[in-house]
Legacy VTK file of the C-alpha trace (Angstrom):
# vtk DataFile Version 3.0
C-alpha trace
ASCII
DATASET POLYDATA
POINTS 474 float
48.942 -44.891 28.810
48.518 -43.608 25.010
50.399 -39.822 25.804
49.322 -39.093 22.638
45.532 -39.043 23.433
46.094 -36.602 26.604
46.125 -33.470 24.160
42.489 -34.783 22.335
41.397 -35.674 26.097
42.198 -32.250 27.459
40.703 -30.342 24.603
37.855 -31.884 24.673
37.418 -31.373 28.394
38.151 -27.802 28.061
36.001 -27.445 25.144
32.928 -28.582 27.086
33.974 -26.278 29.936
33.610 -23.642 27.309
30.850 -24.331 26.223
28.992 -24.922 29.756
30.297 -21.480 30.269
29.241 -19.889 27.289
25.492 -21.283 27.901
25.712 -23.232 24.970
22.337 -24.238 23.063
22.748 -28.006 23.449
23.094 -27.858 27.455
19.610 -26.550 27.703
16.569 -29.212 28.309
15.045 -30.534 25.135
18.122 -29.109 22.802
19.078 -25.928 21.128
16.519 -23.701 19.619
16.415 -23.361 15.988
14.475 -20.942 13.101
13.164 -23.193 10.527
10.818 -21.102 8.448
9.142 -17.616 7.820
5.995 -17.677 5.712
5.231 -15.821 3.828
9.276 -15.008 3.280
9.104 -11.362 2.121
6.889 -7.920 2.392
6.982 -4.078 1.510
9.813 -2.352 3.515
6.513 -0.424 5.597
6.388 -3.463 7.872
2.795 -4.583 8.711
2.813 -8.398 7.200
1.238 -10.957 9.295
4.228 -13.877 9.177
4.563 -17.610 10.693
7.892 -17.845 12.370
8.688 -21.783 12.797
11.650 -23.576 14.526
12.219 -25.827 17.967
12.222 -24.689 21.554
10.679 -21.609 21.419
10.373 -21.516 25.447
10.738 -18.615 27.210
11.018 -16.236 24.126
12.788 -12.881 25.211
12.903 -11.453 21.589
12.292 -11.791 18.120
13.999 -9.723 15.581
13.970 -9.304 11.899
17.165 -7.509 10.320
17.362 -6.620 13.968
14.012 -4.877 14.516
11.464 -6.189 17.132
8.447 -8.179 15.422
5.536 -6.543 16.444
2.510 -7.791 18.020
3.904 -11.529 18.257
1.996 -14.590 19.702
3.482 -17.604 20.697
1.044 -20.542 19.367
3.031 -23.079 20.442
7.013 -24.596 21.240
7.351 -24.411 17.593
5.182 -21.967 16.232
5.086 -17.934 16.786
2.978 -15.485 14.637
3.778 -11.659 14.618
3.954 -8.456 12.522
6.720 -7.102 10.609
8.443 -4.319 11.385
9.324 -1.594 9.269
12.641 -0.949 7.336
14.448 0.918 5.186
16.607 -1.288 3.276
15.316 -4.078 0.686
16.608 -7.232 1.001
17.071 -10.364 2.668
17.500 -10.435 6.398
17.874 -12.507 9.152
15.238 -13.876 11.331
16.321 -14.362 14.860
14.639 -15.519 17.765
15.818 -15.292 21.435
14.811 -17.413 24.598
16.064 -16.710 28.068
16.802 -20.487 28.592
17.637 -21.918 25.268
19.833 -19.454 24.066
18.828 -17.508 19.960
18.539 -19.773 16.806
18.810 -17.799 13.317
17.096 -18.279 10.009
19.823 -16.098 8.052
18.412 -14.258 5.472
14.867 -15.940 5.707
12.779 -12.970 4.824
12.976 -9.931 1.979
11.603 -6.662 2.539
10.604 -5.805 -1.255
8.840 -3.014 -3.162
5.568 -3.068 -3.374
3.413 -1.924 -6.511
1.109 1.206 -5.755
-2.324 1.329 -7.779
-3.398 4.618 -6.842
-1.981 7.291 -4.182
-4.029 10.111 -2.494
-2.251 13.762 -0.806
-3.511 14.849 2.712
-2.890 17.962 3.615
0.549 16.746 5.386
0.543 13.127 4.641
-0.110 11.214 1.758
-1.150 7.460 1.182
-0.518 4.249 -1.485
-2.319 1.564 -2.705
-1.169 -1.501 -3.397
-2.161 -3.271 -6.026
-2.979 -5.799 -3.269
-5.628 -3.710 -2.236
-3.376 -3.016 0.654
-3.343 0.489 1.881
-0.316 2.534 3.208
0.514 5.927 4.398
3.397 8.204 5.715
3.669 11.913 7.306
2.051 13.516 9.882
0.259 11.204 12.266
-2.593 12.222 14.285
-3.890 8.932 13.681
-4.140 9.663 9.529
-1.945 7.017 8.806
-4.337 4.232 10.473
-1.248 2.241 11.801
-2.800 2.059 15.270
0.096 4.696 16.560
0.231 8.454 16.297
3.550 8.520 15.601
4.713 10.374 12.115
6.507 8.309 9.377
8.765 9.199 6.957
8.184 5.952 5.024
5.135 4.240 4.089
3.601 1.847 7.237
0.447 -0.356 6.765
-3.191 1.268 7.174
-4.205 -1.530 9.940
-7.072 -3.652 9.657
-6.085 -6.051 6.960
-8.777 -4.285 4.435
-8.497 -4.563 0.754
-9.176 -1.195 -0.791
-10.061 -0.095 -4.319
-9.585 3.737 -3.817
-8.572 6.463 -0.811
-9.139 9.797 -0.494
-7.071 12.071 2.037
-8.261 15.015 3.638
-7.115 17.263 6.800
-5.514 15.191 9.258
-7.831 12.432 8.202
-7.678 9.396 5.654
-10.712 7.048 4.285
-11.354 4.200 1.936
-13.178 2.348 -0.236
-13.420 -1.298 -0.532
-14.271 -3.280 -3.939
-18.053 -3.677 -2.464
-18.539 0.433 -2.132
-18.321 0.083 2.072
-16.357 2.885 3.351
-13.803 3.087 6.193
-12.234 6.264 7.468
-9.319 7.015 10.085
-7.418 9.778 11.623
-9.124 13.210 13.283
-12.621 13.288 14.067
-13.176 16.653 15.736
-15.689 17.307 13.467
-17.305 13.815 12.793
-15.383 13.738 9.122
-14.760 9.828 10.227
-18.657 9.157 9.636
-19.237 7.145 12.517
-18.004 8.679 15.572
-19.351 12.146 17.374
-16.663 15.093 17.162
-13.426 14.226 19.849
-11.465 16.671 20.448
-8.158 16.720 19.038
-7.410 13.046 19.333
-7.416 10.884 15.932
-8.954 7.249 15.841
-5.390 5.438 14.565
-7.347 2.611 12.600
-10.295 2.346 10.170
-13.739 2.637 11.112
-17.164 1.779 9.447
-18.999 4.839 8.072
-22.403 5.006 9.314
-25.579 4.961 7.718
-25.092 1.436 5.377
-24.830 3.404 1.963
-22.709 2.053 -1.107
-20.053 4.448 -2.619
-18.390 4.732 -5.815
-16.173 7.242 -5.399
-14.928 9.440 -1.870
-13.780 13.132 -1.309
-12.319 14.542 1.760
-11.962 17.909 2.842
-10.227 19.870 5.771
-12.751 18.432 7.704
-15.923 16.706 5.911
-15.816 13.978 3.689
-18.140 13.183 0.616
-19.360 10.024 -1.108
-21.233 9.335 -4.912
-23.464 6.357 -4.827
-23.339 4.812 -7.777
-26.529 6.413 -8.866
-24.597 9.471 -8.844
-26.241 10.347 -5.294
-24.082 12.825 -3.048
-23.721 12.584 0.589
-21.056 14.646 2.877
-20.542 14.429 6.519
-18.502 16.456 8.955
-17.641 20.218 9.431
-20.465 22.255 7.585
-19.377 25.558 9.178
-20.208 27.173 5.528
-22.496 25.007 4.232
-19.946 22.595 2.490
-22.288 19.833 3.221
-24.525 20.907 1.046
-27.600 20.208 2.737
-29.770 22.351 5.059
-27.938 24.160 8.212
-27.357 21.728 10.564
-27.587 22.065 14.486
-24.091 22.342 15.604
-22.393 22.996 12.152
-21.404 19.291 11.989
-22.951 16.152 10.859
-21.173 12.289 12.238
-23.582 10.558 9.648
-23.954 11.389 6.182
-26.126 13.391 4.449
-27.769 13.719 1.408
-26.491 16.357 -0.448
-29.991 19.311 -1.496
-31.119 19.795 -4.973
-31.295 15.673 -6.568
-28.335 16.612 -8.490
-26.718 13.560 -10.352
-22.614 13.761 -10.077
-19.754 11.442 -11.742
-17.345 12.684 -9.739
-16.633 14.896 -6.471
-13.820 16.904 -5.076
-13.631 18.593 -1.523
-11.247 22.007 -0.917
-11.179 23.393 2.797
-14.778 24.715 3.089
-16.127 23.852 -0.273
-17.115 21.303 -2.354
-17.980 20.752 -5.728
-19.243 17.938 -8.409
-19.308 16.955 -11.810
-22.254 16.121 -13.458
-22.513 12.954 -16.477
-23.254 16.230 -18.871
-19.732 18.292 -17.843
-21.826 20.727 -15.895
-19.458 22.028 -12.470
-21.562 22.606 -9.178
-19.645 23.635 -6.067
-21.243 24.333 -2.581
-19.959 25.869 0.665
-17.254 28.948 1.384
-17.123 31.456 -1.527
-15.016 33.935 0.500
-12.539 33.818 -2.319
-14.783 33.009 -5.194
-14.013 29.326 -5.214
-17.624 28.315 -5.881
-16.862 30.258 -9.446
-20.850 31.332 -10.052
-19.509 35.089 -10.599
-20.268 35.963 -6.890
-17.491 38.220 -5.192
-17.104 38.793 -1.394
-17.655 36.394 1.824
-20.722 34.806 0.817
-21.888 30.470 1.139
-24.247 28.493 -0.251
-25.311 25.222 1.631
-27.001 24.049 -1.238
-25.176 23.212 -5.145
-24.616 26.364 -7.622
-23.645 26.634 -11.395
-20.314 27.149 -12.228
-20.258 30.245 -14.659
-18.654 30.355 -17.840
-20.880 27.507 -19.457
-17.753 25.692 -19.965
-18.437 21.606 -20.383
-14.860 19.913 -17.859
-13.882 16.157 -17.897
-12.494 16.501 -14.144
-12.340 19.163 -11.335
-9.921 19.690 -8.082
-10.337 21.588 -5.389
-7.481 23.422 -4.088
-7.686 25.024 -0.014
-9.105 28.077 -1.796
-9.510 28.076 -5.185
-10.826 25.486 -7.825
-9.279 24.183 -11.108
-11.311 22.390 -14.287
-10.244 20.407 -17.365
-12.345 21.169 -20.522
-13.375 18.270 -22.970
-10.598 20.024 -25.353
-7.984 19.608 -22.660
-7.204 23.383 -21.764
-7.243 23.816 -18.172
-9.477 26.772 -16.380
-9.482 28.050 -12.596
-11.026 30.179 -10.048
-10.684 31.431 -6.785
-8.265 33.171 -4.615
-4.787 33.514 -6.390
-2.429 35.487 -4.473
0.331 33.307 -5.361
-0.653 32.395 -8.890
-2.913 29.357 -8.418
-4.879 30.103 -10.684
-1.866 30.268 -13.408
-2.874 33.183 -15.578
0.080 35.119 -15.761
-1.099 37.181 -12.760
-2.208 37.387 -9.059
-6.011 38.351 -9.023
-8.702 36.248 -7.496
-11.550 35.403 -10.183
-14.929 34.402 -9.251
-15.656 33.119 -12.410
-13.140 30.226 -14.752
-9.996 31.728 -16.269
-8.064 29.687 -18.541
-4.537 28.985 -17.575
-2.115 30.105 -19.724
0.579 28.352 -21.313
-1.734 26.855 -24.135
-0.723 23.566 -22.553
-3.409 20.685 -23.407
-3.868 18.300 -20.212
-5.681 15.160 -19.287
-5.528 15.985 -15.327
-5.806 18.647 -12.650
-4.579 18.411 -9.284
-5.073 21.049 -7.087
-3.103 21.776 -3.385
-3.362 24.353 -0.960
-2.201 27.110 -2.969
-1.090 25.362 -5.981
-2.141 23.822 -8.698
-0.533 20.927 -11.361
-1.415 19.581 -14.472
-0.583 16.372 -16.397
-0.139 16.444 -20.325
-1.316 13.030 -22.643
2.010 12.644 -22.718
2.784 12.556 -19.021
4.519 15.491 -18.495
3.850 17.200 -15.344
3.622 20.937 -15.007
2.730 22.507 -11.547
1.946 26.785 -10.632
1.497 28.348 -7.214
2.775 28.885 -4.340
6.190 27.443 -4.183
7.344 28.232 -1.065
8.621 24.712 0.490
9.027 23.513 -3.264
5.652 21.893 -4.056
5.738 22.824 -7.637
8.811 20.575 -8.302
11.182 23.157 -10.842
13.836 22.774 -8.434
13.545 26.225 -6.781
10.917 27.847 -4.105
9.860 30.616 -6.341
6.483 31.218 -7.305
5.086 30.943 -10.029
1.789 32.554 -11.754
2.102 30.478 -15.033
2.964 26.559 -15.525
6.294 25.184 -15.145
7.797 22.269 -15.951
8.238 19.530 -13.099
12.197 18.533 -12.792
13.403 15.245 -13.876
11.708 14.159 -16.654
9.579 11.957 -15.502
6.468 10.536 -17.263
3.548 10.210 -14.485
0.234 8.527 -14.954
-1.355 10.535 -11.725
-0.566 13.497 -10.302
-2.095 14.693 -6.385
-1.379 17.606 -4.110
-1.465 18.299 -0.461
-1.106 21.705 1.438
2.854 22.353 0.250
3.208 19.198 -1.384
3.073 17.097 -4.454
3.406 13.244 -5.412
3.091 11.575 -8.636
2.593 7.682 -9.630
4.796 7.053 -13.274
3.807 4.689 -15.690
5.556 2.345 -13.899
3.934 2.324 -10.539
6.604 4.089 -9.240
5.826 6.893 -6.624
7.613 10.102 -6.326
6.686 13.701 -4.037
8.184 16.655 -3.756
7.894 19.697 -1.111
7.485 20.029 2.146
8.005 17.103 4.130
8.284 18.395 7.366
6.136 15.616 9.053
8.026 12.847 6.233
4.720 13.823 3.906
7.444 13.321 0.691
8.326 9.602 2.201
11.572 9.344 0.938
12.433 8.682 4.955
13.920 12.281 5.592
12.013 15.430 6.736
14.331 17.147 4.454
12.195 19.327 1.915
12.488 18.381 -1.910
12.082 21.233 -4.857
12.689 18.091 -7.073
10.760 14.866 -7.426
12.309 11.827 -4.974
11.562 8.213 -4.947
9.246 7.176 -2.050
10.321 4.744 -0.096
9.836 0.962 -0.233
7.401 1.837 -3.686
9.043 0.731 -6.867
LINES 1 475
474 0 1 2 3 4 5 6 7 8 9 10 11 12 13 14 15 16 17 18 19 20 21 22 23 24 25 26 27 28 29 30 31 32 33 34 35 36 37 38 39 40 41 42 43 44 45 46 47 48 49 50 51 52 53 54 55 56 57 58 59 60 61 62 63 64 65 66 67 68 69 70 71 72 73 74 75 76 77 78 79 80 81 82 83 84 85 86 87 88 89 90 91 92 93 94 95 96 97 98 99 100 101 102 103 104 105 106 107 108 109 110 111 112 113 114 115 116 117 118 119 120 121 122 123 124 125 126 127 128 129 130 131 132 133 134 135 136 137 138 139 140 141 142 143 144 145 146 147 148 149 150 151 152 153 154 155 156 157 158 159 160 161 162 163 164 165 166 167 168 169 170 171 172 173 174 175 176 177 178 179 180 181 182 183 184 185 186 187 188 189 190 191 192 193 194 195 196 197 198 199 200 201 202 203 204 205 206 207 208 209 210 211 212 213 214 215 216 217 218 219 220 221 222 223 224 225 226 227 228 229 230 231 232 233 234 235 236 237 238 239 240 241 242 243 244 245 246 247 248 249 250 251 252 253 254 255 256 257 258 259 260 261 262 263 264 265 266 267 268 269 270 271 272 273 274 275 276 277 278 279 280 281 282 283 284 285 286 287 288 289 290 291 292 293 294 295 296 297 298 299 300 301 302 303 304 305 306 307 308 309 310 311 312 313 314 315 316 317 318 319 320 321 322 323 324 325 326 327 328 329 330 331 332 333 334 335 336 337 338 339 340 341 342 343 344 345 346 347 348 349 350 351 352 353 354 355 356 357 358 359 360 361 362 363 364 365 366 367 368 369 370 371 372 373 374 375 376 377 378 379 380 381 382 383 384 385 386 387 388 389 390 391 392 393 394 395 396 397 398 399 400 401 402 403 404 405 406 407 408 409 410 411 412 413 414 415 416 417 418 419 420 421 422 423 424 425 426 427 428 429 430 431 432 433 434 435 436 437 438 439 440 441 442 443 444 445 446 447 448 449 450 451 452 453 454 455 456 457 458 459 460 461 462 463 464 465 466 467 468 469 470 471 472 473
């Protein structure tokens, strides 16, 4: 007997006893299982791409992780083939793809998809959350979550997730609790609360949001959408208006309507031609091809800006005063803001904590010019705040400032412009209740504010007085 080959002999035998023990891969019928590929191999850092997870042996799957977070919505096509739904992250890079069966033990595709940034085309403020597009067409959102961010959940995020659906949008508008968008073709989709048919399609239901996008009724084309606290607006692109919704003061524009609500839209009275719309809590207003401001609905605080003081409405569209020829309007909760052709900025409407950025706090009824002597080629306008972007990019904000939405780095109000903090050149500025987000040059996103509900996405719900880097968007 070779004594020499006892040692190899006995570690071999103990080696398989080991491995018997262990429940080694290659003891299990038909061979280990293995990860061969992920296609595609990377996505934004919201989750929400559709991926193709090959390998061998994929029997009995008990899990399926990627950077150790379950894959969502997974089917199992065949022994080699699963398809699923990534999960969201908050860390870019590569991670590993790992997939578990009860009888064949895990196989792992290390480092076999990338969570990357994603490029945002255009980005629209709810009142608490806010939403992205991708230049993809893709849409995302993050904040509060009665179903607004149309992930199929009602859980809040404090990072962007992906609008479900898999539709390709060319612009979004974001309202109270609600989101909705518009494909390439002009069909609209909306999402989120429908207690007072703002969705389009659906009658009023109570307090529970529909968590993915629906068809608005009534087969009309849009060109642009607006969304309120509770109604939403389209423009055909003939220039037609239609709102639908909560028309408690007439901020549908059209005659009373039985039940103060309308779940189809409606053509807005008068034949009035608009280029563009915007939509404030209980009022509404449009731009005509001319320059000429309309507004319709609530004037409790002189939002409608026709000279009228005092609770009054009117359901149907009224002159702006003043004459004045704008580019672009915004509708704040309460008050209204307009860029002139020469780039000075005018507003009107309640302004009890400087919204209207004229040095003081007293409501107007008819447009004020803000002072500063600034020259701008935007308006946004929040809940009680208002911001304005120079040619040069340079974002000033006024208001209310009491969770930071004006962006100077403090919570003080102020009745005149201020400078946003950081320095940072932005392309588009947009405002919800208490907050603020802006899209640079670059297609990077940044908000600042309140984020209590993770509105700011910078995946805290840690206010910001100062600009911060969504998320997962370059």
């Amino acid at each position: 007997m070779n004594t020499r080959s006892v040692p190899r002999q006995l570690l071999i035998a103990v080696s398989l006893f080991l491995l018997a023990a262990c429940g080694s891969d290659s003891t299990a019928p038909g061979g280990p299982l293995t990860v061969a590929t992920v296609t595609p191999a990377s996505g934004p850092l919201a989750g929400g791409t559709r991926v193709n997870i090959t390998g061998t042996n994929f029997v009995d799957v008990a899990s399926i992780t990627i950077g150790g977070n379950e894959l969502v919505s997974r089917t199992m096509v065949s022994t080699t083939e699963v398809t699923g739904t990534t999960p969201a992250s908050t860390i870019l890079g590569p991670k590993d793809v790992v997939v578990t069966s009860s009888s064949h033990g895990s196989g792992t595709c290390r480092g076999c998809f990338s969570y990357v940034s994603i490029r945002a085309a255009a980005i629209a403020a709810g009142y608490t959350h806010t939403c992205g597009l991708a230049s993809t067409g893709a849409a995302y959102c993050w904040g509060a979550n009665g179903g607004a961010l149309g992930d199929g959940s009602y859980m809040n995020s404090s990072i962007p997730v992906a609008v479900s659906g898999g539709l390709s949008f060319s612009a979004l508008a974001a309202g109270g609790g609600f989101t909705c968008g518009l494909t390439s073709a002009g069909t609209a989709y909306c999402w989120g609360n429908n207690t007072s048919g703002q969705l389009g399609n659906y009658p009023p239901k109570d307090n529970v949001g529909i968590p993915t996008p629906v068809l608005v009724s009534g087969g009309l084309s849009f060109s642009a959408l607006a969304a309120g606290a509770a109604h939403t607006c389209g423009l055909t692109s003939a220039g037609a208006a239609y709102c639908w919704g909560l028309d408690l003061f007439g901020e549908l524009g059209s005659s009373p309507l039985t039940g103060n609500f309308s779940s189809t839209p409606q053509a807005v009275s008068g034949g009035w031609r608009f280029v563009a719309l915007t939509a404030g809590v209980y009022h509404t207003c449009g731009l005509t091809s001319l320059g000429a401001a309309y507004c319709w609905g609530d004037n409790e605080t002189s939002q409608l800006g026709n000279g009228s003081t005092g609770f009054s409405t009117d359901t149907t569209p009224v002159a702006v005063s003043g004459g004045l020829t704008f580019s672009a309007l915004a509708a704040g909760s309460w008050h209204t803001c307009g860029l002139a052709g020469s780039g000075a900025a005018y507003c009107w409407g309640s302004n009890y904590g400087g919204q209207l950025g004229t040095g003081s706090t007293t409501d107007s009824s008819i447009p004020v010019a803000v002072s500063g002597g600034l020259t701008f080629s935007a308006v946004a306008a929040g809940g009680d705040h208002s911001c304005g972007l120079t040619s040069t990019g340079a974002a000033y904000c006024w208001g209310v400032n009491n969770s930071g939405q004006l962006g100077d780095g403090s919570i003080t109000n102020r009745s005149t412009p201020v400078a946003v903090s950081g320095g940072l050149t932005f392309s588009t500025l947009v405002a919800g209740i208490d907050h603020t987000c802006g899209l640079t040059s670059t297609k990077a996103t940044y908000c600042w504010g309140d984020n209590q509900f993770g509105q700011v996405g910078n995946g805290s719900t840690t206010n910001s007085s100062v600009p911060v880097a969504v998320v997962g968007w370059p």
